[in-house]
C-alpha positions in Angstrom: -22.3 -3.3 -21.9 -19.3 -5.7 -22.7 -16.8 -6.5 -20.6 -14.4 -4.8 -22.5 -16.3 -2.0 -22.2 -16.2 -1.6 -18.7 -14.8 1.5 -16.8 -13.0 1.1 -13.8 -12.2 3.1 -11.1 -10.0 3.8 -7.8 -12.0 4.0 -4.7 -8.9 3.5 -2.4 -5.3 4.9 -2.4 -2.4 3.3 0.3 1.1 4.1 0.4 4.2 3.7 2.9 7.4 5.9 1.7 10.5 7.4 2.5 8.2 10.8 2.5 5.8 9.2 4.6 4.2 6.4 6.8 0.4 7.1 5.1 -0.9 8.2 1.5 -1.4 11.6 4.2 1.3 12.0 4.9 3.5 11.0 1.6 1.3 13.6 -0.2 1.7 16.3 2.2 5.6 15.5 1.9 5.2 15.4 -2.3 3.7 18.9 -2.2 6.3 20.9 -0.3 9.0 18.9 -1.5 10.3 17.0 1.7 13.0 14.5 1.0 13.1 11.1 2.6 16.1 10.6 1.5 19.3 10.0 4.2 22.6 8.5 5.4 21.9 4.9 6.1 23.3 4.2 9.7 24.9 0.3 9.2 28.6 0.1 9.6 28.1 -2.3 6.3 27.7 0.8 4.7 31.2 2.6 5.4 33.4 1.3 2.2 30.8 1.7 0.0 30.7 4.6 -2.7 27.1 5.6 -1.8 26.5 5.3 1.9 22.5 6.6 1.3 18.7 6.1 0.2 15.3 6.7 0.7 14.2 4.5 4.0 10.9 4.2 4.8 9.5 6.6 6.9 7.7 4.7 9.4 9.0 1.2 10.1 6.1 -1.8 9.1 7.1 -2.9 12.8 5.5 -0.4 14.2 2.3 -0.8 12.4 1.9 -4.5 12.0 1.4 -7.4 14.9 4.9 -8.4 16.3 4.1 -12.2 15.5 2.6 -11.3 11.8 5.6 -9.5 10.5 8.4 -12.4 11.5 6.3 -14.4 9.2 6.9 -11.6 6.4 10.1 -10.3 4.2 10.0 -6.8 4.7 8.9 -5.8 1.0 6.0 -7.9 2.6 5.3 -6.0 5.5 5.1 -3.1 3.4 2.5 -4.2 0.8 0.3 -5.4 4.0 0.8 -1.7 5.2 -0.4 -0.1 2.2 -3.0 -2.5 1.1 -4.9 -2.5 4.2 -4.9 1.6 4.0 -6.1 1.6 0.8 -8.8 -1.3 1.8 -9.7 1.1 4.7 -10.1 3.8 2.3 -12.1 1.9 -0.1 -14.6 1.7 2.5 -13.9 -1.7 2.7 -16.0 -2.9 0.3 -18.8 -6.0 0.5 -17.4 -8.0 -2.6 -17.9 -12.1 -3.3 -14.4 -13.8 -3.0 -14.3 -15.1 -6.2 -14.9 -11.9 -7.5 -11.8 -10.1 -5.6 -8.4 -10.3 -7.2 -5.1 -9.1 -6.2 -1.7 -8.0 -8.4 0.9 -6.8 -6.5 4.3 -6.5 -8.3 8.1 -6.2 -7.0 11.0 -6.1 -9.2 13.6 -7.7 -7.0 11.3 -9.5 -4.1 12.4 -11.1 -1.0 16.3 -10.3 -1.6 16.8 -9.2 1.7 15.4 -12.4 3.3 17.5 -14.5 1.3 20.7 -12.9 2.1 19.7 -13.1 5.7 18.7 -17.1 5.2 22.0 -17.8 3.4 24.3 -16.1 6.6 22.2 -18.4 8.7 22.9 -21.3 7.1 26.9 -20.5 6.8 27.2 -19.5 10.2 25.3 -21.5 12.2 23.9 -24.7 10.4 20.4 -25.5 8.2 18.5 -26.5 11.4 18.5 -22.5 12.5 16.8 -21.6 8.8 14.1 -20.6 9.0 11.4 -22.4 7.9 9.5 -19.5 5.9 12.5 -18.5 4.0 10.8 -19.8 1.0 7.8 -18.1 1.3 9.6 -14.8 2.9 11.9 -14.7 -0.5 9.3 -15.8 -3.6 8.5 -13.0 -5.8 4.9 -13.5 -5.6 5.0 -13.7 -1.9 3.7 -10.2 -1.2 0.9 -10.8 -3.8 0.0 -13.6 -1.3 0.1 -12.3 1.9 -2.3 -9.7 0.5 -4.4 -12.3 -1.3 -5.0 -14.0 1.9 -5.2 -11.3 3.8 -8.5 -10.2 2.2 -9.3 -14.2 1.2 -8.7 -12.9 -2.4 -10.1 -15.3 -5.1 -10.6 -14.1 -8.2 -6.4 -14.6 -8.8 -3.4 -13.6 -7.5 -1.1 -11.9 -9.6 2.3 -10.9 -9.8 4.2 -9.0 -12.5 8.1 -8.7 -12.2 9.2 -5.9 -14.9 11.6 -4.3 -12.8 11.0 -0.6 -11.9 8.0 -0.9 -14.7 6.4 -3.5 -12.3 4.1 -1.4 -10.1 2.7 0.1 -13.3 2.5 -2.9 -14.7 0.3 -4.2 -11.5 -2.2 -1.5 -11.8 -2.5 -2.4 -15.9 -3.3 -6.1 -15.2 -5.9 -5.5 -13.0 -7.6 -2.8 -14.8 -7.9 -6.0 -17.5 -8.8 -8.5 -15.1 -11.7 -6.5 -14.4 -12.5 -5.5 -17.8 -12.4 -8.8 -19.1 -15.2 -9.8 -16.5 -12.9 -11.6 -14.5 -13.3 -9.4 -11.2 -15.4 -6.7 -9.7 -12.8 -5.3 -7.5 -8.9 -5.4 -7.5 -6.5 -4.3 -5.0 -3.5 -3.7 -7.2 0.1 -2.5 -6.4 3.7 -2.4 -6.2 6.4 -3.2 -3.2 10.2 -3.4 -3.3 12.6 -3.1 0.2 16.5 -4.4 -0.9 17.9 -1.9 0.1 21.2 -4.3 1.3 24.8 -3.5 1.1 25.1 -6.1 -1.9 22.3 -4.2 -4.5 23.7 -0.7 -3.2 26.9 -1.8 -4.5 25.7 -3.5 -7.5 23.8 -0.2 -8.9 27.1 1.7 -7.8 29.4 -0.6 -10.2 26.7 0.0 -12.9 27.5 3.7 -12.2 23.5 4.0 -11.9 23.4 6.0 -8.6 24.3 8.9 -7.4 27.4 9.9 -4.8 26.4 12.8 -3.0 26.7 11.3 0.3 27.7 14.9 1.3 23.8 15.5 0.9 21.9 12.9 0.2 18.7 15.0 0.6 19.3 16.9 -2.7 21.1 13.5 -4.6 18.1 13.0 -6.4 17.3 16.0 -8.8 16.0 15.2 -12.0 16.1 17.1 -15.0 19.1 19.3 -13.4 21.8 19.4 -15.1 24.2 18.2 -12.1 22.2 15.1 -11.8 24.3 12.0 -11.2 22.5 9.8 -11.1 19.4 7.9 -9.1 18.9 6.9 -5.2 17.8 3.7 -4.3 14.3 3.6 -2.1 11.9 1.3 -0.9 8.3 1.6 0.0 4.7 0.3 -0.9 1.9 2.0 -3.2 -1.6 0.4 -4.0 -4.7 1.2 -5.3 -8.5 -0.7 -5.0 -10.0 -0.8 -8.7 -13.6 -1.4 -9.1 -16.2 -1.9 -12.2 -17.8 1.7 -12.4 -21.3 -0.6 -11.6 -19.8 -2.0 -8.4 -18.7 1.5 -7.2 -22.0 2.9 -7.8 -23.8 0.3 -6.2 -22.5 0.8 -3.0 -22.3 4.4 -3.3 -18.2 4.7 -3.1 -16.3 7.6 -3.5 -14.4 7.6 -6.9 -10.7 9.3 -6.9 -10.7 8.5 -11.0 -11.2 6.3 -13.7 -8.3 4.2 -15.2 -8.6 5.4 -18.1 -5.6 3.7 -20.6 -2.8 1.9 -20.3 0.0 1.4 -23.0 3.0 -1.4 -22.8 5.7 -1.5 -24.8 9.5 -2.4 -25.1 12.5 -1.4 -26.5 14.5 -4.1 -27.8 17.4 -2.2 -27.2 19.2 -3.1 -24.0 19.3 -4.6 -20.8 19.9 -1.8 -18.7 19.9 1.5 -20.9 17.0 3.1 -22.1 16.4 3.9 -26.1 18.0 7.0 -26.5 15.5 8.6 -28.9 12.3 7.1 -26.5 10.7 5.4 -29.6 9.4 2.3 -27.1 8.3 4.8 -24.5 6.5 7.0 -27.2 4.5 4.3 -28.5 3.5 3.4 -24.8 2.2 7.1 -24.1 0.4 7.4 -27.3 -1.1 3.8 -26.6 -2.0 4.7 -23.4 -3.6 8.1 -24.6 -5.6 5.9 -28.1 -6.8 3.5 -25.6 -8.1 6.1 -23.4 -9.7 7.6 -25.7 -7.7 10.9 -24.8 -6.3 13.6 -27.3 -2.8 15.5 -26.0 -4.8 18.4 -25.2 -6.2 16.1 -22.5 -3.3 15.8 -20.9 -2.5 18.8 -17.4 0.1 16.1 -15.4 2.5 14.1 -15.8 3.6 12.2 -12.8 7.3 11.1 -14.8 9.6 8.1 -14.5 12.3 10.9 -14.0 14.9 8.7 -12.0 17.6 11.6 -12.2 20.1 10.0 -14.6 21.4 11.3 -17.1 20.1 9.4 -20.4 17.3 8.0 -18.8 15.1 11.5 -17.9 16.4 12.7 -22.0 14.8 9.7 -23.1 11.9 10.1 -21.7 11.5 14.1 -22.4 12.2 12.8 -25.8 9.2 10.6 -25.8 6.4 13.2 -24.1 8.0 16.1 -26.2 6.9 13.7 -29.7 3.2 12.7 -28.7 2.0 15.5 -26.8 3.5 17.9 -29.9 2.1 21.8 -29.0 0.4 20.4 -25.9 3.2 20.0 -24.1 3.6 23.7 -23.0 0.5 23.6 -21.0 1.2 19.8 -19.2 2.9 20.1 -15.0 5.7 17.7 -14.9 6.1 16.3 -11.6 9.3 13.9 -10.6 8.4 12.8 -7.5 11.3 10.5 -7.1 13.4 13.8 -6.2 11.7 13.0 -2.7 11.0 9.7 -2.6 14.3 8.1 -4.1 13.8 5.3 -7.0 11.4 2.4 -5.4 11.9 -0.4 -7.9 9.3 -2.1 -8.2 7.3 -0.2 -6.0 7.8 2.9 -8.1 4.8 2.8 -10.8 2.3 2.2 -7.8 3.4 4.8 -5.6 3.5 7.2 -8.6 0.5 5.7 -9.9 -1.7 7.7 -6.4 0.4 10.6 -6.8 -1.0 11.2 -10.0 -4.5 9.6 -8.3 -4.1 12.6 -6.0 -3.0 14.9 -8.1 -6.0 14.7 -10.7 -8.0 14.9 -7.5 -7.0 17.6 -5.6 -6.2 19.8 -9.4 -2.7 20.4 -8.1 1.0 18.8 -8.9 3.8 17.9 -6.8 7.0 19.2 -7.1 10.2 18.1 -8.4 12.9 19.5 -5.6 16.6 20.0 -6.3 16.2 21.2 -9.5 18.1 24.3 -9.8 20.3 24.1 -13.1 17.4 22.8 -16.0 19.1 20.7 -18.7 18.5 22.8 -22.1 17.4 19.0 -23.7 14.7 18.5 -21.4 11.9 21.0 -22.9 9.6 20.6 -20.5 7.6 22.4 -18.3 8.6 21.0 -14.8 6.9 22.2 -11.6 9.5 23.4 -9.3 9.9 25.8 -6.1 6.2 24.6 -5.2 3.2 22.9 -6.2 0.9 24.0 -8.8 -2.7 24.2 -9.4 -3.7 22.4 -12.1 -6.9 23.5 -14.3 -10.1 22.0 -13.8 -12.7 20.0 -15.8 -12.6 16.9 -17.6 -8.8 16.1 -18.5 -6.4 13.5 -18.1 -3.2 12.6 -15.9 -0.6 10.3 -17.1 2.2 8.0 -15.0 5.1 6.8 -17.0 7.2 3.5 -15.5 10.3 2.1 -17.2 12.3 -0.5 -16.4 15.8 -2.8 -16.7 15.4 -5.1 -19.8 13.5 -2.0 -21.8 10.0 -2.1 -20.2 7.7 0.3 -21.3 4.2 0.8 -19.2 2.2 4.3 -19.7 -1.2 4.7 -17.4 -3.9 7.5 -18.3 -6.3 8.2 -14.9 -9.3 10.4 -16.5 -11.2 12.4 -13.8 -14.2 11.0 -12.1 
């Protein structure tokens, strides 16, 4: 067998969310559609148009070493969180250093850290800065921390594609092990920025939504009252391994990464192609690659970030490659629950749609109550649904600021 031929699997799922602390716990929430969504208690907070979002639902503090996380910006401390559950769940597997690599992705990084840094320094002198600012604020920091947490060799990676870049992690190291490069890769997505200063840069964009009436039911894609999304923050990753390296050791197999497809639209920096045409050609990619015919296809875990072009967009784009299929495919926007993670986003989504090719059932989309006629799609709402057994396919879409495209097809083990 090439290396190009090589299948690769997941053999370990971790998450921390707005929905919950655990991948348990998150998918528990996912199913019966609890928001994590709230008012954000910070006086910062007050004069802003959107005085809400999707906070983590058990702090990193309380699960990682007091002296360990003053070392780390917070998107940090949350991909240590969920990397060492899905390490855990992997069974911790026995793998030579060099042959263990590590892509975790953020699309803003250590904002928050910076911010913090900068007040330091303005209100009381450069000899109180900290001396990890630098490494607390770097993009690739996170990647990092988790690369030398498990004495990662193989590379370190870190994609920045803004709310594409979880998807985008879990696509670069299903080729860093297909291309021989690795045996096993823990790969994943982190974002925490939720500051008064991005809160009120989305709300200028008129990107998010204003319900700070009730935030719980802000998010509601597909609806026709939608407004816009809600800012969240939260950690997703997932262990790959070469099909041969999980047999060896006898691991359990959640799926095979099946395709990927990555695309852009040339179109612009913050708006999506209003026809879909570079997210089309990243689902069908991901499907040709995959090996997978629309029929295939029983899930879609969608970007759906409840605004208003955006989830047309990308209706468009599933309605024109999955054709007469489309009828029998469970749309899921978990983002209804979980608010809009950034660059954290694809991963998380990417084990929802882990679980829910699994466990044969899909989450639901809550606060949908008014369907947009454009939409066409057959989106699971009220509850979760079973979805059929046998071999099929699931598939994550992830888009992203600057027109990033990134489609993943997980095929059942």
């Amino acid at each position: 067998m090439t290396t190009s031929q090589r299948r690769v699997v997941v053999t370990g799922l971790g998450a921390t969310t707005p929905v919950g602390g655990d991948v348990a716990s998150t998918w528990e929430g996912l199913l019966i559609g609890r928001s994590g969504i709230r008012l954000i208690e910070d006086e910062r907070y007050a004069d802003l148009p959107v005085r809400f979002a999707g906070q983590v639902a058990v702090e990193p503090t309380e699960v990682l070493e007091r002296a360990e996380a003053r070392r780390l910006d917070r998107c940090q401390q949350l991909a240590l969180v969920a990397s060492r559950e899905a390490w855990a769940d992997a069974g911790a597997p026995e793998v030579d250093p060099e042959r263990l690599g590590v892509v975790v992705a953020t699309g803003i990084g250590g904002i928050v850290s910076l911010l913090e840094q900068n007040e330091i320094l303005n209100t009381r002198g450069w000899t109180r800065v900290s001396p990890m600012s630098v490494p607390m604020l770097m993009p690739n920091g996170s990647a990092a921390w988790v690369g030398l947490d498990l004495g990662a060799k193989a590379g370190i990676h870190t994609p920045v594609s803004a709310c594409a870049s979880g998807a985008e992690a879990v696509a670069y190291g299903l080729e860093m092990i297909r291309s021989g490069r690795a045996d096993v890769v823990v790969a994943g997505g982190t974002e925490a920025c939720i500051h008064p200063i991005t809160v009120a840069s989305f709300a200028a964009m008129r990107a998010l939504s204003t319900r700070n009436d009730e935030p719980e039911r802000a998010s509601r894609p597909y609806d026709k009252g939608r407004d816009g999304f809600v800012m969240g923050e939260g950690a997703g990753c997932l262990v790959l391994e070469s099909e041969e390296h999980a047999a060896a050791r006898g691991a359990r197999v959640y799926a095979e990464v099946a395709g990927v497809g990555l695309t852009a639209d040339g179109h612009h920096i913050a708006q999506p192609d209003p026809e879909g045409r570079g997210a089309k050609r990243a689902i069908a990619e991901a499907l040709a690659s995959a090996g997978a015919a629309p029929s295939d296809v029983i899930h879609v875990n969608a970007h759906a970030t409840s605004t208003p072009q955006g989830d047309v967009a990308e209706a468009t784009a599933i309605r024109a490659v999955l054709g007469s299929a489309t009828d029998g495919v469970a749309v899921s926007g978990t983002k209804s629950m979980t608010g809009h993670l950034l660059g954290g986003a694809g991963a998380v989504e990417s084990v929802a749609a882990v679980l829910a090719l699994h466990h044969r059932v899909a989450p639901v989309t809550a606060n949908l109550e008014d369907p947009d006629d454009e939409i066409g799609l057959d989106v699971v709402h009220g509850e979760a649904r079973a979805l059929r057994g046998g071999d099929a396919v699931v598939l994550n879409n992830s888009f992203g600021f600057g027109g990033h495209n990134v489609a993943l097809v997980f095929r059942s083990a």
